[in-house]
Backbone as CSV, one residue per row, in Angstrom:
resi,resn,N_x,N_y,N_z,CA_x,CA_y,CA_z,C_x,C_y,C_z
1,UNK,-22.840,-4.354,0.008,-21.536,-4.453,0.633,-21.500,-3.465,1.797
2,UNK,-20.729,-4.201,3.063,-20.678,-3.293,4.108,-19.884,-1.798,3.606
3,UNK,-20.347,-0.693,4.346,-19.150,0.657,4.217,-17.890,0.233,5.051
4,UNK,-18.158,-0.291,5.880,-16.539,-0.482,6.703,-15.449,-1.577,6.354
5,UNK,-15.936,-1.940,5.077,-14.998,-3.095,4.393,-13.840,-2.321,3.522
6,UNK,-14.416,-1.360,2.628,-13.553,-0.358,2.166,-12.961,0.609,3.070
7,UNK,-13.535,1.057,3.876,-12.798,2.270,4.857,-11.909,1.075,5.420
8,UNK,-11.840,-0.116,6.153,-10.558,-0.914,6.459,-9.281,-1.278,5.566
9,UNK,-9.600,-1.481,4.372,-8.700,-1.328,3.218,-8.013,-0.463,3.077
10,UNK,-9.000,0.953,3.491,-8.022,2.005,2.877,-7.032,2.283,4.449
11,UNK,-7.273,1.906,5.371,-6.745,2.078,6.624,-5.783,1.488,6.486
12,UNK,-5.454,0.110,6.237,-4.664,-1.008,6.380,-3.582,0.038,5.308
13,UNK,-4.388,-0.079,3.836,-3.090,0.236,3.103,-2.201,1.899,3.393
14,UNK,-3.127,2.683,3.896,-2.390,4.495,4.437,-1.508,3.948,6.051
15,UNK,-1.478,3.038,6.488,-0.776,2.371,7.417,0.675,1.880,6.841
16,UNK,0.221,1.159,5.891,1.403,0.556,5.454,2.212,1.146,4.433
17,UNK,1.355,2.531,3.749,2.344,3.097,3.400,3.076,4.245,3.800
18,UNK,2.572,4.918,5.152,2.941,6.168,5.851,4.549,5.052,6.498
19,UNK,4.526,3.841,7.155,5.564,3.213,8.235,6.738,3.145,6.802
20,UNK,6.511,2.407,5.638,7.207,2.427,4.558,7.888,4.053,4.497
21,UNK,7.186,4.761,3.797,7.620,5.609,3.651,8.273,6.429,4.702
22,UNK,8.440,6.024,5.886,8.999,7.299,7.049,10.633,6.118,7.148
23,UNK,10.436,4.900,7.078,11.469,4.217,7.717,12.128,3.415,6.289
24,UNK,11.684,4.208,5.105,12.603,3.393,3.961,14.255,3.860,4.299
25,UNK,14.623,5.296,4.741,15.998,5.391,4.589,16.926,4.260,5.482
26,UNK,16.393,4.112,6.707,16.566,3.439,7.628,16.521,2.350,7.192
27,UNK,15.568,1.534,6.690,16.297,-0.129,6.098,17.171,-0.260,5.202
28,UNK,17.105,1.331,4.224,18.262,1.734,3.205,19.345,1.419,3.950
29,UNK,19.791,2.131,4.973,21.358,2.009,5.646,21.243,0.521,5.888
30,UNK,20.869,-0.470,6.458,20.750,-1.338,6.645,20.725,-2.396,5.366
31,UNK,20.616,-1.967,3.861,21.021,-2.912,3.089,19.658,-3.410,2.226
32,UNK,18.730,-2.973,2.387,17.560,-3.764,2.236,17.025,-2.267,1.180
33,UNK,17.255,-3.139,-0.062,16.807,-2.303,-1.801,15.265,-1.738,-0.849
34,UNK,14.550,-0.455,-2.288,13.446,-0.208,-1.719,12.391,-1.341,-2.004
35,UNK,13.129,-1.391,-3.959,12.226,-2.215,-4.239,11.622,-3.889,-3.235
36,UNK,12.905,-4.002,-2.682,12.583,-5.072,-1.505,11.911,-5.086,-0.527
37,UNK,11.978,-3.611,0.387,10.732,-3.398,1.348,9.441,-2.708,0.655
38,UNK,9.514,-2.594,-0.954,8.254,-2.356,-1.115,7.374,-3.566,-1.391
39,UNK,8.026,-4.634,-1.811,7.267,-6.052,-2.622,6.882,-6.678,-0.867
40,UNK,7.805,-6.259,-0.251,7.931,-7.282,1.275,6.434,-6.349,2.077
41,UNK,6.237,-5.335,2.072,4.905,-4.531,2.589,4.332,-4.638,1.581
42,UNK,4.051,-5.314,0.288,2.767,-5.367,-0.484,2.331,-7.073,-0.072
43,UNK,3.140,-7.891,0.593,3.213,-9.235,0.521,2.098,-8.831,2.088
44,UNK,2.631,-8.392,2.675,2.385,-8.309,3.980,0.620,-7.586,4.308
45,UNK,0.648,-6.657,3.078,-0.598,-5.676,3.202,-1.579,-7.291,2.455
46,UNK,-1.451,-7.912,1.171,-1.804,-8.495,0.686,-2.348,-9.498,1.062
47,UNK,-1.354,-10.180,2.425,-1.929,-11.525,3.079,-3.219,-10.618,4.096
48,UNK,-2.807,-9.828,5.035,-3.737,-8.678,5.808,-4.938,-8.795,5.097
49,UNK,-5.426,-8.064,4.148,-6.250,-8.312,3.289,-6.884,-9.591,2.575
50,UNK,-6.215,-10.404,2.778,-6.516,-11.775,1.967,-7.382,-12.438,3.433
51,UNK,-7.170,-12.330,4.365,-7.574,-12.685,5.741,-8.557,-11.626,5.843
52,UNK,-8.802,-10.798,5.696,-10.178,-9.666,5.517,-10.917,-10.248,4.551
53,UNK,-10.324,-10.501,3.479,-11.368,-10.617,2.552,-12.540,-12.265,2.574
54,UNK,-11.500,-13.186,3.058,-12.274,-14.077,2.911,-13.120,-14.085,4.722
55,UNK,-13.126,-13.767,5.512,-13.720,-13.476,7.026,-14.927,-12.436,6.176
56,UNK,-14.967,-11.507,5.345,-16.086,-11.143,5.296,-16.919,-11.817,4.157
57,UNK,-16.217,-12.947,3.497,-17.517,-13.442,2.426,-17.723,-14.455,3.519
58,UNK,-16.912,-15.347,4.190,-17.867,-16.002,5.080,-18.871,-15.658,5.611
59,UNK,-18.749,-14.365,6.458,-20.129,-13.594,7.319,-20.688,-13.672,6.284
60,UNK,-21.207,-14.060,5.097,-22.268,-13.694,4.347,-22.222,-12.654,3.114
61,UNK,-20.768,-11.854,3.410,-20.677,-10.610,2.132,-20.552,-11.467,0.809
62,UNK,-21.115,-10.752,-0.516,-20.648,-11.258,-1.439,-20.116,-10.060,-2.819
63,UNK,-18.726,-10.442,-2.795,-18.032,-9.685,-4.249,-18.062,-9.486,-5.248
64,UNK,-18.604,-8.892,-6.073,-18.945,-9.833,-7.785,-17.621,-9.661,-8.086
65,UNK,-17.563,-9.989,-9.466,-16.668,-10.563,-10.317,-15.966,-8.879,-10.678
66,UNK,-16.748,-8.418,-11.455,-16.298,-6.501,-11.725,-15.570,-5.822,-10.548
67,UNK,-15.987,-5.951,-9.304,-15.463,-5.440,-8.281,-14.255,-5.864,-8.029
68,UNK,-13.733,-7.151,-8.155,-12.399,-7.972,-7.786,-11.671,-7.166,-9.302
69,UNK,-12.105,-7.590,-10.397,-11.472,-7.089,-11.314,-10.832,-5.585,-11.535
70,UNK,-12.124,-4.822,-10.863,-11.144,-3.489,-10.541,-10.604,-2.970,-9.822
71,UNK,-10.836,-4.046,-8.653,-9.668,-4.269,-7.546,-7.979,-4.635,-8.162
72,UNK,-8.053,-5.793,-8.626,-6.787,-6.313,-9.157,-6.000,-4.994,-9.917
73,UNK,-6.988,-4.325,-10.584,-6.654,-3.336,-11.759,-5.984,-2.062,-11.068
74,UNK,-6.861,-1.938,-9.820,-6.630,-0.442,-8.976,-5.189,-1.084,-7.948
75,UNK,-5.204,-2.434,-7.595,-3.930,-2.938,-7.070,-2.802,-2.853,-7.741
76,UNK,-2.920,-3.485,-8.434,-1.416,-2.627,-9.564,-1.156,-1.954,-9.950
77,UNK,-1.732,-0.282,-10.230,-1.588,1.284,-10.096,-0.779,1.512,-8.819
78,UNK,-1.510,0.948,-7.530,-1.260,1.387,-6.203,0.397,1.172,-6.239
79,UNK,0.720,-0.613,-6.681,2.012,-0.847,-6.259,3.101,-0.238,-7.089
80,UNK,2.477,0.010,-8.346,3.471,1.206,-9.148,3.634,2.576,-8.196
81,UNK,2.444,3.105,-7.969,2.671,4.469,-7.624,3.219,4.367,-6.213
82,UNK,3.220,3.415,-5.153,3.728,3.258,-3.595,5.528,2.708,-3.973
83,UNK,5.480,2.063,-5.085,6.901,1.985,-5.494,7.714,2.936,-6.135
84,UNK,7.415,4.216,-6.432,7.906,4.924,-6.968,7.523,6.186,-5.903
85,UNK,6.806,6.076,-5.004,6.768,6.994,-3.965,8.153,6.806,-2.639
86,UNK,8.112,5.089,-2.919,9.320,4.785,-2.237,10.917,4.858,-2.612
87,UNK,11.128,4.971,-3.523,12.071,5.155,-4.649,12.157,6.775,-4.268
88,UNK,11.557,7.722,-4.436,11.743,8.954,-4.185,12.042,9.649,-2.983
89,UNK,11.293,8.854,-1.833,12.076,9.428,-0.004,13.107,8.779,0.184
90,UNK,13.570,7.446,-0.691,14.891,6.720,0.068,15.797,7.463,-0.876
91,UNK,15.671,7.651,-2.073,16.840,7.972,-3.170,16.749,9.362,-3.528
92,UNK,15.628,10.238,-3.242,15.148,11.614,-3.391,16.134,12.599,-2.861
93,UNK,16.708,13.653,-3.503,17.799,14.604,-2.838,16.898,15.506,-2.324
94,UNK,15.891,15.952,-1.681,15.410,16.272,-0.835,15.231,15.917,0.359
95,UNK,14.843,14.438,0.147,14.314,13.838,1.262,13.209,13.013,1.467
96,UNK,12.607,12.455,2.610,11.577,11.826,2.662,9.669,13.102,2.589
97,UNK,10.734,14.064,3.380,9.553,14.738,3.863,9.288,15.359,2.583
98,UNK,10.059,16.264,1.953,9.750,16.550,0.655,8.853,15.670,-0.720
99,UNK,9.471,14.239,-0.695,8.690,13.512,-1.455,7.274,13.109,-0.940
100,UNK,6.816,13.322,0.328,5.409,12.849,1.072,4.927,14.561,0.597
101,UNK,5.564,16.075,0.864,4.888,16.903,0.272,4.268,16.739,-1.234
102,UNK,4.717,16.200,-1.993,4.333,16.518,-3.315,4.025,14.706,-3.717
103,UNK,3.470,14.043,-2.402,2.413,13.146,-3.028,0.948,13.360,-2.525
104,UNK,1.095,14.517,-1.359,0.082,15.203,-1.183,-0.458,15.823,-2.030
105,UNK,0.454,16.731,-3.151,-0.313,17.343,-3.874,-1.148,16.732,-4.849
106,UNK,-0.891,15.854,-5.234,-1.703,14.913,-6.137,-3.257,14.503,-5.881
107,UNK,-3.540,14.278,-4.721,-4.533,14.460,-3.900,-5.006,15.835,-3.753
């Protein structure tokens, strides 16, 4: 498997969750639940990716079966933990910036 198939993944998704997370309060005033712009940027990261993924098994890449599986597995951690990261800068009595400090720390 290429190295730049995963480093694009992880690009696409620290993209889509830095714009989420800076502009959840802002669709907040505007009416729009988090849980709604979080399912609506996993739909969005998901198709992104779904168009990556099949452009590189055409070129010839191939996925096994284990790899997708702990893909699927590591995908639904992500959307728990990016949904509850979002839940915390829109609804957080600190703030946004405060809740991005202490998802740093986790890392």
């Amino acid at each position: 498997m290429s190295v730049w198939f995963p480093i694009m993944c992880a690009l696409i998704g620290a993209i889509f969750h830095t714009s989420i997370s800076v502009t959840g309060r802002i669709w907040m005033m505007k009416g729009i639940s988090s849980f709604e712009l979080t399912t609506d940027a996993f739909f969005l990261q998901g198709v992104t990716l779904m168009i990556a993924n099949v452009v590189y098994v055409l070129c010839g890449g191939q996925l096994p079966l284990s790899i997708m599986i702990w893909a699927g597995i590591g995908s639904a951690f992500n959307m728990t933990g990016f949904f509850l990261c979002t839940e915390a800068s829109v609804y957080g009595k600190a703030g946004p910036s405060q809740a991005l400090m202490e998802l740093q720390s986790i890392f």
